[in-house]
C-alpha positions as CSV (number, residue, x, y, z in Angstrom):
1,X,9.5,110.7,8.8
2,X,6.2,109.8,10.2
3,X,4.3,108.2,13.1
4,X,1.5,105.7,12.7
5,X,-0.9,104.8,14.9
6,X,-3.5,102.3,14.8
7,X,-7.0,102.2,16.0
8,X,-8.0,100.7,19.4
9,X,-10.7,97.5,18.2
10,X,-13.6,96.2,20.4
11,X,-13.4,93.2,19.3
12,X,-16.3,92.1,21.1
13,X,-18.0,93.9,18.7
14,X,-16.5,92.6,15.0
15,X,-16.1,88.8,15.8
16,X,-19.7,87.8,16.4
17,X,-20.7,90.4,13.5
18,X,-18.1,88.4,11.0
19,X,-18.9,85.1,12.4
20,X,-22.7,85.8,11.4
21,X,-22.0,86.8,7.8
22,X,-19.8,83.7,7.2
23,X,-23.0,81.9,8.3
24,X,-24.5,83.4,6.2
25,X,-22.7,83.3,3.2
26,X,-22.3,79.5,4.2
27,X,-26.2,79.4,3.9
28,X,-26.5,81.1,0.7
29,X,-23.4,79.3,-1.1
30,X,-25.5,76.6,0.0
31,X,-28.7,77.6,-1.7
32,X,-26.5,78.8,-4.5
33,X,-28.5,82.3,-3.8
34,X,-25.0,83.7,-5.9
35,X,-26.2,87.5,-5.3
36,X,-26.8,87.1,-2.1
37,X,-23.7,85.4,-1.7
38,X,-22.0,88.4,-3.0
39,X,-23.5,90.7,-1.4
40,X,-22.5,89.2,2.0
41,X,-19.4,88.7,0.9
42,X,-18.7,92.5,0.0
43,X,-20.3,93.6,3.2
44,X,-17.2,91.1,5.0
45,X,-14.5,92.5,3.0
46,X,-15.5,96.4,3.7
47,X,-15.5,95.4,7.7
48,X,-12.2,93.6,7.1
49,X,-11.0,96.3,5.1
50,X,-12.0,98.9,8.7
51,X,-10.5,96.1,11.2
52,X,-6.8,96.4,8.7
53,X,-6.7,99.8,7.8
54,X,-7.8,102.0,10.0
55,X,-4.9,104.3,11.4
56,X,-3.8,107.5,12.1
57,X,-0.5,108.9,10.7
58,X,1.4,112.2,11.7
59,X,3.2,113.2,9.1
60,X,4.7,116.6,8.7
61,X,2.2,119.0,10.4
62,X,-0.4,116.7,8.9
63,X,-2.7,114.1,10.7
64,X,-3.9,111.7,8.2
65,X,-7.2,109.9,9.1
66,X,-7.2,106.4,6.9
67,X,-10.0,104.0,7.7
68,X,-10.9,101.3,5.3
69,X,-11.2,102.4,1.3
70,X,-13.9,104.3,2.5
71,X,-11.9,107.7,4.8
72,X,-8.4,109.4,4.1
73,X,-9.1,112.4,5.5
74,X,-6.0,115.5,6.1
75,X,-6.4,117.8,8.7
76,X,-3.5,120.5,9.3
77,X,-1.7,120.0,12.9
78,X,-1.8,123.2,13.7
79,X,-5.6,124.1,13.2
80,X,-6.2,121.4,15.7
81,X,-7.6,123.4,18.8
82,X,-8.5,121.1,21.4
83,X,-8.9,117.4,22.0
84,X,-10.9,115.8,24.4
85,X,-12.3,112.3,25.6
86,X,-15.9,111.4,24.5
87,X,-18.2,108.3,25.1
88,X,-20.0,110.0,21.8
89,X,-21.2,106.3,20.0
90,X,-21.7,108.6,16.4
91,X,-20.5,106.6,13.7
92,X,-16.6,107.5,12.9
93,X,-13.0,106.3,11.9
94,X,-13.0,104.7,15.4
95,X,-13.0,100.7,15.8
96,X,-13.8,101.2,19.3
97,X,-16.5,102.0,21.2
98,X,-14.5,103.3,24.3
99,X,-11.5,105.3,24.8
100,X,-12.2,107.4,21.7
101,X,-11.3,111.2,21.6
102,X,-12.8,113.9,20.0
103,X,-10.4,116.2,18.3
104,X,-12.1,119.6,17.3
105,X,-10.0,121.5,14.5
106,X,-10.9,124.9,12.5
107,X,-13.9,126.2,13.5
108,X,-16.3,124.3,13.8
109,X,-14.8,120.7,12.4
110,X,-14.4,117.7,14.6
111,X,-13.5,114.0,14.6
112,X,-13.7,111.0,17.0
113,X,-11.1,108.5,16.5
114,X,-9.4,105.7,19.1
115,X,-5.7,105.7,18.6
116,X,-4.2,102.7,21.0
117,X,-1.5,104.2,22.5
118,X,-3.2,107.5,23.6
119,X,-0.8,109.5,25.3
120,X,2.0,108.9,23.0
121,X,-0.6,110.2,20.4
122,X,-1.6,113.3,22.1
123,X,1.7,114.5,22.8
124,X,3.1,113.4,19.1
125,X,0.5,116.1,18.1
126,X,1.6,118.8,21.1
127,X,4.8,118.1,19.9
128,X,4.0,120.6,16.8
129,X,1.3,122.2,18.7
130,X,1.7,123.0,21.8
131,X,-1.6,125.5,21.7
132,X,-3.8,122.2,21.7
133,X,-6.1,122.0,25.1
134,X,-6.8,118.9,26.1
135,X,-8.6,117.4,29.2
136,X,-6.8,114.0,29.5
């Protein structure tokens, strides 16, 4: 049995960034500038890959961290310490630029991420730790 949750998305942010590289990929088909053309093309499909798998799974006593092809990351439920809001931009497995939280674990480890349903999120991980300190 587990829980997945996905990843809040601005998507004020993604659209006009995809809308430009399929202009641009448009231009360089065009131009039959091939390399280009792939290039562009595997920049798209990484983003795409972020904006359709990028989620956070409880499973066990483990919080799995997927985000594209590019982050699975494991951390252990109960080393999780404390989690707490941040406005912290820092690149991370977060498609959103607000409502992310920064969840510190083992000594000095942390990640931001931006599940969507929040609360449910937080208290799925209270649920099998109940040591975790949170300001939210």
């Amino acid at each position: 049995m587990y829980s997945r949750f996905i990843s809040k998305i601005s998507y004020w942010l993604f659209a006009p960034l995809l809308s430009f590289l399929v202009v641009l990929m448009v231009m360089t088909a065009l131009q039959e500038l091939w390399i280009g053309t792939i290039i562009l093309l595997a920049t798209a499909a990484l983003i795409l890959s972020f904006l359709l798998r990028t989620y956070y799974q409880i499973e066990g006593n483990m919080l799995r961290i997927v985000c594209g092809f590019l982050i699975n990351q494991e951390i252990d439920i109960k080393k999780i310490r404390k989690i707490v809001k941040t406005d912290n931009p820092v690149s991370s497995p977060a498609l959103s630029v607000k409502d992310r939280i920064e969840i510190y674990y083992d000594k000095y480890d942390s990640v931001i991420i931006s599940p969507e349903r929040q609360a449910e999120f937080i208290q799925s991980l209270k649920l099998i730790n109940a040591n975790i300190s949170t300001n939210l």
